[in-house]
N, C-alpha and C positions, 0 to 999 in steps of 0.2 A: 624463643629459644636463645640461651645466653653461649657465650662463646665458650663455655668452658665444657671439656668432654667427661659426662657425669662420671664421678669415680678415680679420678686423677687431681683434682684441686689439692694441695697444703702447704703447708707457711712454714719459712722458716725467720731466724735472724730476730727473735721477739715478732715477728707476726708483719714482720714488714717487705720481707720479698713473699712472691705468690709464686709457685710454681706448677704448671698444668701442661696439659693436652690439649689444643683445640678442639672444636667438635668436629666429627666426621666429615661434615660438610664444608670444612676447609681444605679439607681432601691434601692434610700433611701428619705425621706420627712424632714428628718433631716436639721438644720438650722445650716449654718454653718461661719465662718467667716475665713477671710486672712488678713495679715497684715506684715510689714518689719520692724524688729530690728535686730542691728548689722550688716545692710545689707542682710539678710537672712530674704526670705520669711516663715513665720510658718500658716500652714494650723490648724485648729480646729473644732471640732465638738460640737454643744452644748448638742446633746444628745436627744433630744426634737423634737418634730413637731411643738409646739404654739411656735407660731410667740411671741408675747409679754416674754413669759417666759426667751425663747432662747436670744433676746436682753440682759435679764439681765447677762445671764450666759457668752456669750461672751465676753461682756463688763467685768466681772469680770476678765476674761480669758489673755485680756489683758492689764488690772493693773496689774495683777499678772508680765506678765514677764517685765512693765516698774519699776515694783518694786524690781524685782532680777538685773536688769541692773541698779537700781541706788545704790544699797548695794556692785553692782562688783561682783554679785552671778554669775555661768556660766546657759548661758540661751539657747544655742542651747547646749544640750544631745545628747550624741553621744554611741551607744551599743558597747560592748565591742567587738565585730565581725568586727564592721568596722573598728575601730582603730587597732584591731591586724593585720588588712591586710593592713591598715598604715604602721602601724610598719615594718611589713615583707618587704613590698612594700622598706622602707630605708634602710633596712639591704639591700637589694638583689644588692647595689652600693658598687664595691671594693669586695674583697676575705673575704669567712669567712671561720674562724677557726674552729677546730672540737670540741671545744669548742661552737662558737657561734654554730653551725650548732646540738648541741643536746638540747641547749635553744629554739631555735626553736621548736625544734620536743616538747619537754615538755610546751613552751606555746601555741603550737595546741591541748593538751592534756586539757588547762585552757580555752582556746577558746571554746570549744566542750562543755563543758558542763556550760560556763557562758556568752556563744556569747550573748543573747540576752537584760543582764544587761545593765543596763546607766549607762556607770564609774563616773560619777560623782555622782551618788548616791552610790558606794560602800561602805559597811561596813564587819568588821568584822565577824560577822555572813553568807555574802555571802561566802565571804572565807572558814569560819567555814563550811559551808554547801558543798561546793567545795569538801573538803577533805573526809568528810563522802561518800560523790559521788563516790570519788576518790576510796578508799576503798571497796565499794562493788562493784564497779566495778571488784577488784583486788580478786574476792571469790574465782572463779574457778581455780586459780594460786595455787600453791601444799606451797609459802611460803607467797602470800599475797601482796599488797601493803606494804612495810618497810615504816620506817619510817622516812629512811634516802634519799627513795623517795619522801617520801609527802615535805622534808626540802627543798630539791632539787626544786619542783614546786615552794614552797613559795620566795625560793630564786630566781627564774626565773621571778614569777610577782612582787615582789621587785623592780625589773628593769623596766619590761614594767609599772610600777606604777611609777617609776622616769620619764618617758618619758611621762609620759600622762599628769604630772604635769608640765613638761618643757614645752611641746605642746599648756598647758592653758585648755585642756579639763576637768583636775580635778584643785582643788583646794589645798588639802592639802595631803599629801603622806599616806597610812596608815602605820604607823612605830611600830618596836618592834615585827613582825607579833610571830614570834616563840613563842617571852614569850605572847603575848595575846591568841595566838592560841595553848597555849600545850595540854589542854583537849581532842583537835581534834587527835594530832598526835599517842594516842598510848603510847604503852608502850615501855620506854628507850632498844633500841639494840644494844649489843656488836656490834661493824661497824668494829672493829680493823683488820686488813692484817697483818698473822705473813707472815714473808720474808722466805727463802728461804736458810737453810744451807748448807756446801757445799755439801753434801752426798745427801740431796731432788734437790737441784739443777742440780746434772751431772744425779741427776735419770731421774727429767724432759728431761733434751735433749738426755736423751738415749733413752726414750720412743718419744720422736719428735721426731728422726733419724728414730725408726720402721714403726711411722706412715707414714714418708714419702717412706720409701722403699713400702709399703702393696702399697699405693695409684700409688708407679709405675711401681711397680708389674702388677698391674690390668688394666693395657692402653687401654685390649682389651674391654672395656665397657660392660664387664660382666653380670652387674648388670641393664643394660638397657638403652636406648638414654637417661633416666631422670636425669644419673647420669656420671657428665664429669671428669674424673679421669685427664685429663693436669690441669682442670682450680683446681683440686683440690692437685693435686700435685703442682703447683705454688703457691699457697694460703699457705698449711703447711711448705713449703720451705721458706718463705716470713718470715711466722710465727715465726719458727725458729730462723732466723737473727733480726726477731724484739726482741726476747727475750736477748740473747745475748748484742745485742745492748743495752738495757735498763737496763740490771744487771751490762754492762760496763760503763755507763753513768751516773746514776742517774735520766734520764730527765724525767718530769712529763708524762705520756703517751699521754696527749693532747700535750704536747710539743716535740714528738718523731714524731707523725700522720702529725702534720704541718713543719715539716721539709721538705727543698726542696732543690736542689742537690749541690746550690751554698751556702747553708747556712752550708756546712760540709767541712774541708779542711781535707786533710790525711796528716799527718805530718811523717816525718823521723826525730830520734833526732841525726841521723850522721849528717842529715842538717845541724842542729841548731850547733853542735859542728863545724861542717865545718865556719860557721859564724864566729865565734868567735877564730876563726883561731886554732882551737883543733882538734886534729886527734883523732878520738874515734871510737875504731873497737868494733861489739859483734859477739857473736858468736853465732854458726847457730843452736843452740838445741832449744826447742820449747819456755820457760823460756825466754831468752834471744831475739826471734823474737818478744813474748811479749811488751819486756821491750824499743823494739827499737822503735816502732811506736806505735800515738799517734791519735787522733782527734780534733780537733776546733770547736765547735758547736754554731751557733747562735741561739740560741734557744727563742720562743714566744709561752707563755703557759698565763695561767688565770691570772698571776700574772704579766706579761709583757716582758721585751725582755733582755735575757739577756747571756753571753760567759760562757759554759761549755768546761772543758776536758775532754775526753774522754778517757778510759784506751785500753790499745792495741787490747784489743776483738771488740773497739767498731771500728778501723781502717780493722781488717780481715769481720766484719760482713758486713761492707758497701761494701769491694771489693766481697764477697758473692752476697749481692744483686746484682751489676751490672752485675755479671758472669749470674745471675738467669733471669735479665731481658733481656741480650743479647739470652738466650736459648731461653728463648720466647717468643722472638721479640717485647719486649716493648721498647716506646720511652724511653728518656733519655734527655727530651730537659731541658733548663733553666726554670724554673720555675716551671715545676712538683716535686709534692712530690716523696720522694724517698718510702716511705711505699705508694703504692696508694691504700689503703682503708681505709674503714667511721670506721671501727672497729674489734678489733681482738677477741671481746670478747666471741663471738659463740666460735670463733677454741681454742680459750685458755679454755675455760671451758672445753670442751669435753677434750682436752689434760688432765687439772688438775686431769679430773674424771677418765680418761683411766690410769694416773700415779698414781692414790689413794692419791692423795696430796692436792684435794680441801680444807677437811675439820680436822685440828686437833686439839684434845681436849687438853688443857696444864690447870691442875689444874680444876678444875670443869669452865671452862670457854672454848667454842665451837668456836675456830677462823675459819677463811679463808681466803684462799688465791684467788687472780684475779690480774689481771696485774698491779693493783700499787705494789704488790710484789716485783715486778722488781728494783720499784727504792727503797723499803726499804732492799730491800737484798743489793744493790749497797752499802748503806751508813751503813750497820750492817759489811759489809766485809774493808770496807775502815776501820770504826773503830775497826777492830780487826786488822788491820794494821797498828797500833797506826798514823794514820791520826786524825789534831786535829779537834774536831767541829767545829772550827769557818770555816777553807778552807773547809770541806765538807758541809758546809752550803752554804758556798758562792758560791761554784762549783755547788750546785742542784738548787741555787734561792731560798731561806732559810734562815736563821737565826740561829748561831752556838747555841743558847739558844734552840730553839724550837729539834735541832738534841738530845739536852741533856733529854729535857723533854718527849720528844717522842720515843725518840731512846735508848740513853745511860743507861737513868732509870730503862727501862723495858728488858734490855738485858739480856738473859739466861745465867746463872752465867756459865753454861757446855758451851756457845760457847765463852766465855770467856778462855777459859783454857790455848789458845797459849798465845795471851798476858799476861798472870799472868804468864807463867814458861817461857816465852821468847823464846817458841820454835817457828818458821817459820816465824817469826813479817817480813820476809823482804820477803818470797816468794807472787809472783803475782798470782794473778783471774785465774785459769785457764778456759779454753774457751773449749767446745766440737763444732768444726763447720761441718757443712757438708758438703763432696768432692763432 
C-alpha cells in the first residue's frame, strides 16, 4: 500500500509539485505536498485539512525554497547530529592523535546538547546558550566548568564550523567566537602551570617510587577482585618514565602520548665521535652516563611534526619502559605507541595531591601544576643552564620569543641564583629512575 490516500493525489506547477493526502493509516487529514530540488526530494506539510487553503500554503512552500536556490541560499538543512556523525564518520580514516581523539570527546559534548539545531541556521546566541548549558551542567563539580573549558569547546566547534562550511552545509563560518561570546565565559582564571624545581621535582619521583613499591607490595589483592594491583603497578611504573621522559624532553604531552617506538632513536655520543674519527672515552659515574646518551625524537603534536633532543634521562626512561613492558608482556611491535594510554592525568593528579605539590600559592596568586609542568620544568632548567631561547624554542616546537615571554619573564629571581653566581651552569638534569 503506497502512502498516498486513493483519490487525493494531483500536480500542480507543470507536474512538478505533488499534492495529496496520506493514507488513513497515517492517521492525519493534513494536506500535504512533495517535490525535487537539487536532486533531493523535500516532503511538507501544510498544516491544514481545507483542501483549498493548503493549495495556497504549499504552493508558498515551494517558492520559497526556488527562491533560496536562486539567491545560492542552502536549501536542504541538515541538524547538527547528523553532520557531527559526518564528521566523526571522516576522521575514523587514518590514525588519530590524542589530540584529535579529545576533540572528539568535547564535540560529543557540543553534539549532546545542540544535535537537533540546523547548522545552517546557527547563531551566536545558540553558542551563547550552548555554554550556559555547559555550565550548569558543571554545578555538581567541587570547581565547576573553567573557563579554559568552555575555550577549549569553542575551539573544538571552530573547526567542526570550518568543515561544515567547506562541506557547503553552512554558508559563512561564525568567526571571532571568544571576543563575541566572552559574556558567556565567565570570569578571567589564572590557567598558568608553575614547573617543577629541582627539590619539588626529585620530591615528586620519590613519592612515585613509594607509590610504586605500596602497589607491589599489595599483589595479593588485598583489597578485593575490584581492585588489580599488576595493572596498577604497570600504570604508576609507566607513569613514572613518562615523567622523567617529559622533564627530559620538553615535548608537548600530546606529543609524548603519539610517539611510537620507530619515532625514537637512543643515541650514543661515543657513536657520533667514533664517526668523526675521535676517540672519546666517559666515565662511569652517574653524571657522566648522563652526558653520554642522548634521544632523537620525531615528534607530532597540535602544532605539527617536528626533531626534538632529548637529554640523557630521556634515552634511560625509554630503556625503562621496554624493561617494564618486557615484565609484562606487552607487545613492542612497529607502530604501537610506546606510552600506551589515552591519559595520564588521573594517576598524575593523585600523584601531585599525594606529593602536596598540586597547588602553590606564589604571591597572592594560586598556581598549579598538571603534566604540562613537565615540559615547562624541561625549558626553566635548560635555561638555568644558560641554553639560549632561540635552540630551546626550536628543540620543544616554539619560538625562542614566546620561551622569553613566557618563560624567562616570569622566572623566579631564587631559581635563578646558579646562573647569576655561576655556580653549577655546567652540571646535568639529574634523573631519579626506577630499578
Amino acid at each position: 500500500m503506497g502512502i498516498y490516500r486513493q483519490g487525493t493525489k494531483f500536480t500542480t506547477n507543470n507536474g512538478k509539485l505533488t499534492i495529496f493526502q496520506k493514507d488513513k493509516k497515517y492517521k492525519t487529514d493534513s494536506w500535504y505536498c512533495r517535490f525535487f530540488i537539487s536532486s533531493k526530494q523535500v516532503e511538507k506539510s501544510s498544516g491544514t485539512t481545507n483542501k483549498k487553503e493548503s493549495i495556497k500554503v504549499l504552493n508558498q512552500i515551494y517558492n520559497d525554497f526556488l527562491y533560496k536556490k536562486r539567491l545560492g541560499l542552502i536549501v536542504h538543512s541538515k541538524n547538527y547530529k547528523d553532520c557531527w556523525k559526518e564528521y566523526c564518520k571522516e576522521q575514523q580514516t587514518g590514525s588519530k592523535t590524542i589530540t584529535q581523539k579529545g576533540y572528539i570527546q568535547k564535540g560529543s559534548i557540543l553534539c549532546e546538547i545542540m544535535g537537533n539545531l540546523k547548522v545552517d541556521k546557527l547563531t551566536y546566541e545558540d553558542i551563547g546558550n550552548y555554554l550556559i548549558k555547559r555550565q550548569e551542567g558543571g554545578k555538581n563539580s567541587k570547581r565547576g566548568v573553567q573557563r579554559e573549558t568552555l575555550r577549549g569547546d569553542l575551539r573544538v566547534f571552530s573547526i567542526f564550523d570550518t568543515w561544515l562550511v567547506n562541506k557547503g552545509y553552512k554558508k559563512k563560518k561564525l568567526s571571532n567566537l571568544q571576543k563575541n561570546l566572552r559574556q558567556y565565559l565567565g570570569k578571567q582564571e589564572d590557567t598558568s602551570r608553575l614547573y617543577f624545581n629541582r627539590e619539588d621535582y626529585q620530591k615528586l619521583l620519590t613519592v612515585s617510587k613509594r607509590r610504586i613499591k605500596e602497589s607491589e607490595s599489595n599483589e595479593g589483592n588485598q583489597e578485593g577482585k575490584s581492585y588489580n594491583y599488576k595493572r596498577v603497578t604497570y600504570q604508576r611504573k609507566l607513569l613514572h618514565q613518562f615523567i622523567v621522559f617529559g622533564v627530559n624532553t620538553g615535548i608537548r604531552v600530546g606529543g609524548i602520548l603519539n610517539l611510537k617506538w620507530e619515532d625514537v632513536q637512543l643515541r650514543d655520543k661515543r657513536d657520533d665521535y667514533m664517526r668523526k674519527g675521535i676517540e672519546k672515552n666517559f666515565n662511569k659515574d652517574f653524571y657522566s652516563s648522563l652526558d653520554r646518551y642522548y634521544t632523537i625524537n620525531n615528534v607530532k603534536d597540535k602544532t605539527g611534526i617536528h626533531t626534538n633532543i632529548g637529554l640523557g634521562g630521556s634515552y634511560y626512561s625509554i630503556q625503562k619502559v621496554k624493561q617494564l613492558k618486557q615484565q609484562f608482556g606487552k607487545l613492542m611491535n612497529k607502530g604501537d605507541r610506546i606510552f600506551d594510554v589515552k591519559s595520564f592525568s588521573v594517576g598524575f593528579n593523585n600523584l601531585l595531591n599525594e606529593a602536596k605539590l598540586k597547588f602553590v600559592k606564589v604571591g597572592d596568586r594560586q598556581l598549579r601544576r598538571d603534566s604540562v609542568s613537565l615540559r615547562h620544568t624541561y625549558i626553566v632548567f635548560q635555561i638555568q643552564n644558560n641554553i639560549s631561547e632561540f635552540i630551546i624554542g626550536k628543540n620543544v616546537g616554539t619560538s625562542g620569543k614566546m620561551i622569553y615571554e613566557n618563560y624567562t619573564k616570569h622566572l623566579l629571581t631564587t631559581d635563578l641564583v646558579d646562573k647569576l653566581t655561576g655556580v653549577n651552569t655546567n652540571r646535568n638534569l639529574r634523573i631519579v629512575s626506577v630499578s
